[in-house]
C-alpha positions in Angstrom: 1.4 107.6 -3.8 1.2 105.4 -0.7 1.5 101.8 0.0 -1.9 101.8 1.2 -3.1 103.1 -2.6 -1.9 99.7 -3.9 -4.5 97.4 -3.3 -8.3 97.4 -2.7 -10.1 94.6 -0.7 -11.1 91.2 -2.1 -14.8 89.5 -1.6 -14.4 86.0 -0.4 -16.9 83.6 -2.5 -18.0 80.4 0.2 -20.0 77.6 -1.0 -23.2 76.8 0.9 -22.3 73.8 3.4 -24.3 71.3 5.7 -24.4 72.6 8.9 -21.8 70.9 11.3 -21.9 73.6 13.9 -22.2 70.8 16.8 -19.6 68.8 16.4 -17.7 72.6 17.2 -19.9 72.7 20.3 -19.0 69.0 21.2 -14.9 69.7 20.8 -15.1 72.6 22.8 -17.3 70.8 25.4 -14.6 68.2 25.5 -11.4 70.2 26.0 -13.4 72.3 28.4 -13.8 68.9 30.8 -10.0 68.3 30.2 -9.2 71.1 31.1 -11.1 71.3 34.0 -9.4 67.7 35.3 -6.0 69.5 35.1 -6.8 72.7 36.4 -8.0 70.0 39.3 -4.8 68.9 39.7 -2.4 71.9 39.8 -4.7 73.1 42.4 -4.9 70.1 44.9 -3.4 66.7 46.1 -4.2 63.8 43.6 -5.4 60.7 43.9 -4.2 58.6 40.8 -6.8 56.1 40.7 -9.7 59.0 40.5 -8.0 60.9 38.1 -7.2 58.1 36.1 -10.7 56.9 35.9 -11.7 60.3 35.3 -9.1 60.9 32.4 -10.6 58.0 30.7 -14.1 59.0 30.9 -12.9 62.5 29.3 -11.2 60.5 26.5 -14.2 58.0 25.8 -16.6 61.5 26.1 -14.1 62.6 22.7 -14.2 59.6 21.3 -11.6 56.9 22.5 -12.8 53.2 21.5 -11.1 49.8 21.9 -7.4 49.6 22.8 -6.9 53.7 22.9 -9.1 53.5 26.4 -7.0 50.7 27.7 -3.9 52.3 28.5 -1.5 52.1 31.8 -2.5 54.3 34.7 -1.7 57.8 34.5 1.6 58.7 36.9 1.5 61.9 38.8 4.6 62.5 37.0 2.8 62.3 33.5 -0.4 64.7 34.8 2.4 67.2 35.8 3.9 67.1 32.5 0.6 67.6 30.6 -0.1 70.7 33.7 2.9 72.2 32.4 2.4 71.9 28.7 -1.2 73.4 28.9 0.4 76.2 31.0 2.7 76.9 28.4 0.9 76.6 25.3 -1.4 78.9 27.1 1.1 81.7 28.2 2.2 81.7 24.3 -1.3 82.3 23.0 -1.4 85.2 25.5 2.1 86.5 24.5 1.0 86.3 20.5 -2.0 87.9 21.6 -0.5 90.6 22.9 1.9 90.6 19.5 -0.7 90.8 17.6 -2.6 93.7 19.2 0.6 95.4 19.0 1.2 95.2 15.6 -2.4 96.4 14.7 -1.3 99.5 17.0 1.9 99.8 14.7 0.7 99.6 11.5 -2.4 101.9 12.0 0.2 104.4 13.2 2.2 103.9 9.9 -1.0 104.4 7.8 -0.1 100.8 6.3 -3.4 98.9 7.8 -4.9 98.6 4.6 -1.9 97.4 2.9 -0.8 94.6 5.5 -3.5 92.1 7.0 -3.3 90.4 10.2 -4.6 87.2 11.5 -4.0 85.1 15.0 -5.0 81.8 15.1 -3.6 79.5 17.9 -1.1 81.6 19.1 0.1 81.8 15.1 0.2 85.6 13.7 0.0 85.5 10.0 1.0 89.3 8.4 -0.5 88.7 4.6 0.8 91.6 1.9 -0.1 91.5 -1.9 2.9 90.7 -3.7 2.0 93.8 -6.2 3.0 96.1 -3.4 6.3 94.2 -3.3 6.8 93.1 -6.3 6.8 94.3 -9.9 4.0 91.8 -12.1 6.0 88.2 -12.7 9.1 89.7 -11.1 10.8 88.7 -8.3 12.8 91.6 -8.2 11.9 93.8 -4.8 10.3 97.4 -6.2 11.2 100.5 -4.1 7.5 100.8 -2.9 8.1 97.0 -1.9 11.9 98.5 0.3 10.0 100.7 1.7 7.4 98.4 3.3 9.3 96.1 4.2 11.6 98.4 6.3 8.7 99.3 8.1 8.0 95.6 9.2 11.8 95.3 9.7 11.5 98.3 12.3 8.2 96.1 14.1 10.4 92.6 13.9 13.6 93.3 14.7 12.0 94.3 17.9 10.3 90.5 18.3 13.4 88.7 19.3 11.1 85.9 20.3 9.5 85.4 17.2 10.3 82.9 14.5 9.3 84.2 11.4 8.2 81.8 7.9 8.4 84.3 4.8 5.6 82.2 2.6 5.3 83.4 -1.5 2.0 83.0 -3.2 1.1 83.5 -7.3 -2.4 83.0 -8.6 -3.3 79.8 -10.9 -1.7 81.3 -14.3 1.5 80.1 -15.5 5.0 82.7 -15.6 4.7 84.2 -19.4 7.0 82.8 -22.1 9.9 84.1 -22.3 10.3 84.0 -18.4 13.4 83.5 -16.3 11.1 81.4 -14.0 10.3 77.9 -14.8 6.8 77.6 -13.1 4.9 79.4 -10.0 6.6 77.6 -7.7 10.3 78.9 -9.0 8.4 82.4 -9.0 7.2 82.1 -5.4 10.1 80.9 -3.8 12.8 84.0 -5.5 10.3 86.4 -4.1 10.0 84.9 -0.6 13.8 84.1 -0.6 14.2 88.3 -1.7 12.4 89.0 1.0 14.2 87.3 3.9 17.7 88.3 2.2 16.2 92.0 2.1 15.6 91.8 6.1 18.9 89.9 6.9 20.6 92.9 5.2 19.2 95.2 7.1 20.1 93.1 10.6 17.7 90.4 10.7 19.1 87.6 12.5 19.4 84.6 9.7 18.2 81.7 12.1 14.8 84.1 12.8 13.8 83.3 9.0 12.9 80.9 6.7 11.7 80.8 3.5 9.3 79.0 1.4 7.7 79.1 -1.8 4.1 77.8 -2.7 2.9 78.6 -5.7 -0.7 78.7 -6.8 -1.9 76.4 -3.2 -3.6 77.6 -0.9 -5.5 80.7 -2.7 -7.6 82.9 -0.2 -10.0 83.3 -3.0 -11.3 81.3 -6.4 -9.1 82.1 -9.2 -11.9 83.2 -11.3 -11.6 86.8 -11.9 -8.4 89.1 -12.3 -9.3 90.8 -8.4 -9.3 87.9 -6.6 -6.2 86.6 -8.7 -4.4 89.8 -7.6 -5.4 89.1 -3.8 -3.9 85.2 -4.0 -1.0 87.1 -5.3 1.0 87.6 -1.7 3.7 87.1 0.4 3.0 86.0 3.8 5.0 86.3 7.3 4.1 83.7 9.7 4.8 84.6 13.8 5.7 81.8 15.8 6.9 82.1 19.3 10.2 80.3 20.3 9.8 78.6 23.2 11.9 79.5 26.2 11.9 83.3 24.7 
């Protein structure tokens, strides 16, 4: 039996909310004219007065009261700074973009797309595996099933120098059973995501690539109401960031 046999898909339950679609709108708008001021400036001479004037309308348009509007002029030396940044916080999302579409080729040609998730968000790649494909029920011991899917990440990562990667351990809401070598979820959590990373490091991971961190019952993807959706809070996480200067 494959990875992919091990888990099924989960239905996400959202609560009806007021609408707040326009204050989206509004930030967008906002970054959009800030943006645009910058994108001035790489592109021509500057004159500080105008584009300090300007910089504080764009602040007052998101918001800015009182004292935060009354700041120094901006330096050309500052605006350069804040060019730069923008340029590379921009050339990362593009790198993890192209990261992420990668990996979606990868696993689809490993036949493990339904087993392993993938999300970008901000130039973050989060890779989300149910922990029963890795893990034995309230074990933290790796399964061979588990080996196995993790050396086919290992084979996609190692290949990543750039990327930092978080190993993150999830359990659902109930308590280890009595009689467990774990204290609580959080003990639970943190063995399996601390397997993990040891598991790659042993097979050439690089140990300053990974960390590890265990968290329990928070953040569930889904209410903790029914044994399926239990099962999918049940997980182990990687989380892709790019290093700078990489």
């Amino acid at each position: 039996m494959s990875a992919g046999d091990e888990i099924e898909g989960f239905e996400d339950e959202t609560e009806s909310e007021v609408p707040n679609e326009w204050l989206t709108t509004l930030a967008d708008l906002s970054m959009l004219l800030m943006a645009f001021f910058i994108l001035l400036f790489s592109m021509s001479s500057l004159d500080t007065k105008k584009f300090t004037d300007s910089f504080q309308s764009v602040k007052k348009a998101m918001g800015a009261k009182g004292k935060e509007l009354m700041t120094s002029p901006i330096s050309v030396q500052d605006v350069s700074v804040m060019v730069e940044q923008a340029k590379l916080k921009q050339q990362i999302i593009n790198e993890q973009r192209k990261v992420y579409n990668d990996f979606r080729s990868y696993v689809s040609s490993k036949g493990v797309e339904g087993v392993v998730a993938a999300t970008l968000e901000a130039g973050k790649i989060t890779l989300n595996m149910p922990s029963g494909v890795l893990f034995d029920k309230d074990s933290a011991e790796l399964a061979a099933k588990g080996k196995a899917l993790l050396d086919t990440m290992f084979d996609f990562l190692i290949k990543m120098p750039g990327e930092r990667v978080n190993i993150r351990g999830f359990t659902d809401d109930q308590p280890p059973p009595p009689g467990s070598r774990f204290h609580d979820n959080w003990e639970l959590s943190a063995m399996r995501a601390v397997n993990v990373l040891r598991y790659l490091v042993g097979r050439g991971m690089p140990p300053n690539r990974l960390t590890a961190t265990g968290l329990a019952d928070l953040e569930p993807l889904y209410p903790n109401s029914t044994e399926e959706n239990r099962a999918g809070n049940r997980r182990v996480e990687f989380v892709l960031e790019r290093w700078i200067g990489e």
